[in-house]
N, C-alpha and C positions, 0 to 999 in steps of 0.2 A: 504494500500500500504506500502511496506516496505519502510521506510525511507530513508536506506541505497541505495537506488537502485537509489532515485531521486538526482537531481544537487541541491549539494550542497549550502547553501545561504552563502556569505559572506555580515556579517551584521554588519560591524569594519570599515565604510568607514571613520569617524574621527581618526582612527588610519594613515589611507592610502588609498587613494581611488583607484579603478582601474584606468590602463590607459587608457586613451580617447582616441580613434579613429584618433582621429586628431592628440594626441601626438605622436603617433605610428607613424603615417606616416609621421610627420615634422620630429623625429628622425630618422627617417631609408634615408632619404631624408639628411639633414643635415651631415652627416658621410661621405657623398663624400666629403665634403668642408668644413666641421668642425672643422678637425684635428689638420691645420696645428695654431702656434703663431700668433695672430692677429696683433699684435706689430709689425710684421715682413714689409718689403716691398716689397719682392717678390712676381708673382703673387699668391700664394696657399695663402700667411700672408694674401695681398689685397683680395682674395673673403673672408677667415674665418671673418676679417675685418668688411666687408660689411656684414655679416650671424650676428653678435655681435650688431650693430649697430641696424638691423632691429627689434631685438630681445626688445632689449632698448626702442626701438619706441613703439612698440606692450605692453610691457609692461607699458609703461608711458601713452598708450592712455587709456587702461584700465583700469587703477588705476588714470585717470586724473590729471597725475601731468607731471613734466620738464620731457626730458629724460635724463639731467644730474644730474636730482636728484635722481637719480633709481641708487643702486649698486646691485651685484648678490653675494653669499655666498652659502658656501657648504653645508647648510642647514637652515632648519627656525629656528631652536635650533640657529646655531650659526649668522644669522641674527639679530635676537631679544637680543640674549647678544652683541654683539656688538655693536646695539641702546642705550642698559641700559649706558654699558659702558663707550661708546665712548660719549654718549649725557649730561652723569654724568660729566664726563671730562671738557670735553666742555664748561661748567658751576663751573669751580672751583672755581670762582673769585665769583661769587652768592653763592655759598655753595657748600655742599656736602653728602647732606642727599634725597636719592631717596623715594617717596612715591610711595607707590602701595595699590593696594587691598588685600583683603587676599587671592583671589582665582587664583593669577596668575597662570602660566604657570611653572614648579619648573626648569626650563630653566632658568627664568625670577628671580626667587627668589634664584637660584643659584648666579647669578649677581648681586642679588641685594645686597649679605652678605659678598661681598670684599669691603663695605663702611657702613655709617650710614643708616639706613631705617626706614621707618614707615609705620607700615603695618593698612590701613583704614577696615572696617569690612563691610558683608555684611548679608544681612538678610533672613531666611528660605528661599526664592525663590532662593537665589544668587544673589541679586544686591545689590551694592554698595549704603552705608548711605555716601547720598551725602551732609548733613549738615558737619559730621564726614570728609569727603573727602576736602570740602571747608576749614576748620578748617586747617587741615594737609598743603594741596599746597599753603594757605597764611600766614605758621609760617616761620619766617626768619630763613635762613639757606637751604631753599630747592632749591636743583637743578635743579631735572626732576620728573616728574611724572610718573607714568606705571601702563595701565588699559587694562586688554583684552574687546578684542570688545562682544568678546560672550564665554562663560564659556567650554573651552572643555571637561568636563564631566560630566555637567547637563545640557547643551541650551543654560540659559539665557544669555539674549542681555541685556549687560552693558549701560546705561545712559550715552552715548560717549559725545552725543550733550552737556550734559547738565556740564558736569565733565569738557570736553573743555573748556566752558563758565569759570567754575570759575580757570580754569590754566591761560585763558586769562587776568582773570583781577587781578590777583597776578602776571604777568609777567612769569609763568612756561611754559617751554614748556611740552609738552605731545607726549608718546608714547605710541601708542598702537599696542598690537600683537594683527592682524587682523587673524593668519592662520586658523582659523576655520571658520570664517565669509567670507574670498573671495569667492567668486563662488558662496554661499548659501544665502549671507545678505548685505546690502546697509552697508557699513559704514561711520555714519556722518562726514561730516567736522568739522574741530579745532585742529586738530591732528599736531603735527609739526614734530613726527617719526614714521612711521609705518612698519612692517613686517609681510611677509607672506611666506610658502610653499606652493613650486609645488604640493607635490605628495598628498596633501591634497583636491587639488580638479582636481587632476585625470592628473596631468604632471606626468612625472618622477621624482625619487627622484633623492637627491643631489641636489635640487636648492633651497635655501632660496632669498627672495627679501628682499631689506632694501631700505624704502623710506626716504631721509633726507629731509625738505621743506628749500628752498635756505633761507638765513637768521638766520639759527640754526645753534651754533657751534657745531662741532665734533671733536673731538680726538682721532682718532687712537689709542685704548687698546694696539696695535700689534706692533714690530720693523718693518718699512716700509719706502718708502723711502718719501712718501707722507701724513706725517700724519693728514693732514686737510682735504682731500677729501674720503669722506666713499669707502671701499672697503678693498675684502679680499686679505689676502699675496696669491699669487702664479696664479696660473690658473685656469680656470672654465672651468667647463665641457661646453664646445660652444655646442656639440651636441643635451647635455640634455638643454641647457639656451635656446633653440632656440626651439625644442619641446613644453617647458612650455610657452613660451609666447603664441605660435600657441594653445595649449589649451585651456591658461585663454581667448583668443578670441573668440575662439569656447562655452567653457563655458557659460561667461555670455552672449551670444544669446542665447544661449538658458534657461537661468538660471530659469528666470518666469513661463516657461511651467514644468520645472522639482519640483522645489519650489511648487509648488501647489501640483502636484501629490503628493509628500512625506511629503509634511503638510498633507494630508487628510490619510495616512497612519499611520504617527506618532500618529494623535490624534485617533484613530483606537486601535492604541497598549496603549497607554495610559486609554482608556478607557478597554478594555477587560482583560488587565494585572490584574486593580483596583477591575473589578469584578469579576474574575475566579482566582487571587492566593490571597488566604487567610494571614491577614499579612503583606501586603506590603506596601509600602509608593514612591508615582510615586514621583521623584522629580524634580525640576529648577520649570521655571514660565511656567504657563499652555498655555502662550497666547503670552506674547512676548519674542519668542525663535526660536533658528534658526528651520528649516523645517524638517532636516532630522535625528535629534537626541534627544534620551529621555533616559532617566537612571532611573531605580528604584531598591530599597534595598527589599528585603524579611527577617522578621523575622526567627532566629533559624534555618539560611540556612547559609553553610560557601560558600561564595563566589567562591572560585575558584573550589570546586565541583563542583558547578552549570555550569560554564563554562567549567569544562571537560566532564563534562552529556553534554551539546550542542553541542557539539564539537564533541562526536559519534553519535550525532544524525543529523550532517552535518550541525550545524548552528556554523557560527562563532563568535564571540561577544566575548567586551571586557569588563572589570571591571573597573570601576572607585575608587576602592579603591584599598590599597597599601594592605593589607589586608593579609601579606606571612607570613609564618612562620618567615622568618628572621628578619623582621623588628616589624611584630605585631602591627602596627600602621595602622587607615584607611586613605581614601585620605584626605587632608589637604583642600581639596574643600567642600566634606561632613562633615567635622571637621566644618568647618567654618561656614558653612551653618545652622548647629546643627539638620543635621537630620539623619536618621538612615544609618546606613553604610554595615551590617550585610547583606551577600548574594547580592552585588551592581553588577550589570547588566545594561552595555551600551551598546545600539542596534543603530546607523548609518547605512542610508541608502547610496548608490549612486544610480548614473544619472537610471541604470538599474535593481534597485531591485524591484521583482514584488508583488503586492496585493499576487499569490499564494503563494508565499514564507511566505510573511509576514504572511498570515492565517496559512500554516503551522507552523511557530515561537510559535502562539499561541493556536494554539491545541497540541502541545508539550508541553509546557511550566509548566502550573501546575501540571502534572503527575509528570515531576521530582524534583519539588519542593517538593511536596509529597514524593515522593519516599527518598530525602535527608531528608527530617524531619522525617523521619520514620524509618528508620538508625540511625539516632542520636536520637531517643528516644521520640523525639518531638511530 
């Protein structure tokens, strides 16, 4: 069958997942009465009001926390710096040195290089050496901590519980960027800042969440006229904030039955990748990592060929290395990790991608592998 003739697989849902059913319909619903300033007290301010409010609920039931400890942000990028931040701040009278891993989020390690840091390391799989990490969040001078829940360009699921534990009993608080983990993976308690994206697990974009847990100071990064209480300058998109909570509701009901299906997938493509491309090295942790996402390097294959080969051959897929002509450097996650980076290929599923697609992925797959090492001499 011609390739070109079948629907298309997009296989990049860690980039951006499509939109859920249900965000569609909360957005196109929401837009009669979402528009107006909630602030307002006219009747149009009074219902957008009430639409903001509900939004907050839905979102605090689902992420189990206050709903005055939930702010919204015009992305999870600027959620997550706004936690390092503001949660850095907040803590200047403790110090001012933020610890992370080496595999944050470069959102996160953006934030983290307008002060002191120290960056903890993690091991071939990508998880965090939690001796090394204990070391770090109980040397004096530390402010805040920052650990992603789950690595978004190899799987692995971060030792939350356990990294909590020892922020706990050093007095640090901890934030972790959840955006890859909502929708797809349980994240443990001990956290005292968390962030997440909509469009990650299938809202619209434009909505980042910042959870602050009541008893964590905060400091406003931004001129505002409220600098203690977390939240961004100006207005949020109500339409879109009120879509994404009605999805992350929808989502995690159904989360279990989707989780399954796409763990039995992933480990599918994990194995047949392993035996049919010559060369290659699957990587994160084979076992605790999130469901719907696996990344592996192929030997003597440059990377973004390999994704413009998939790409006419109607699969979409991303790279986890930096890997461009301009920069010449690989991702700082596979750096870290110390495994191979050469030709790096990340495949994400969402709620809807099917077995046939995926068996298409990989009956494609090492013919162009081939066919680039074969080109380049290989």
């Amino acid at each position: 069958m011609d390739d070109r003739a079948v629907r298309a697989a997009y296989l990049d849902a860690a980039t951006a997942a499509p939109l859920h059913p249900v965000a569609r319909e909360a957005l196109l619903a929401a837009l009669a009465d979402g528009w107006a300033d909630p602030v307002r007290l006219y009747a149009a301010g009074r219902r957008a009001q009430q639409l903001a409010e509900a939004a907050r609920a839905a979102f605090a039931e689902a992420l189990a926390v206050r709903p005055d400890e939930i702010s919204l942000w015009p992305s999870g990028t600027a959620a997550a710096q706004a936690a390092v931040l503001g949660g850095r701040a907040g803590r200047a009278r403790q110090g001012d040195t933020l610890v992370h891993s080496a595999i944050e989020h470069s959102a996160v390690l953006h934030a983290a290089r307008t002060g002191k840091a120290v960056e903890v390391p993690v091991d071939r799989l990508g998880r965090i050496d939690l001796d090394a990490w204990d070391r770090a969040v109980s040397a004096p001078g530390t402010a805040l901590a920052s650990l992603i829940s789950a690595s978004h360009e190899v799987g692995t699921l971060q030792p939350v519980a356990a990294a909590a534990g020892y922020c706990a009993e050093a007095g640090v608080p901890l934030f972790v960027d959840a955006a890859q983990s909502i929708g797809h993976a349980e994240v443990p308690a001990g956290w005292s800042l968390l962030s997440a994206s909509a469009h990650k697990w299938g809202g619209p974009p434009g909505v980042g969440v910042l959870v602050v847990r009541k008893g964590v100071r905060w400091i406003s990064p931004f001129p505002q006229d409220d600098l203690y209480r977390p939240g961004a300058p100006g207005a949020v998109d109500l339409p879109a904030v009120v879509a994404a909570a009605a999805s992350l509701r929808a989502v995690l009901g159904e989360a279990s039955s989707v989780a399954a299906r796409q763990t039995a997938l992933v480990a599918r493509i994990r194995e047949r990748v392993a035996a049919t491309v010559p060369d290659v090295e699957v990587v994160g942790d084979p076992d605790r990592r999130l469901p719907h996402l696996v990344t592996f390097s192929c030997l003597y294959v440059d990377g973004e060929a390999l994704l413009h080969a998939l790409d006419r051959r109607g699969f979409a897929v991303s790279s986890g290395s930096s890997c461009t002509a301009s920069t010449l450097r690989p991702s700082h996650v596979l750096e870290a990790m110390g495994v191979l980076s050469h030709g790096n290929v990340r495949v994400s599923l969402h709620r809807d991608t099917t077995a046939e697609e995926v068996d298409r992925f990989l009956a494609v797959l090492p013919g162009l592998v081939a066919e680039i090492r074969a080109e380049a001499g290989m």
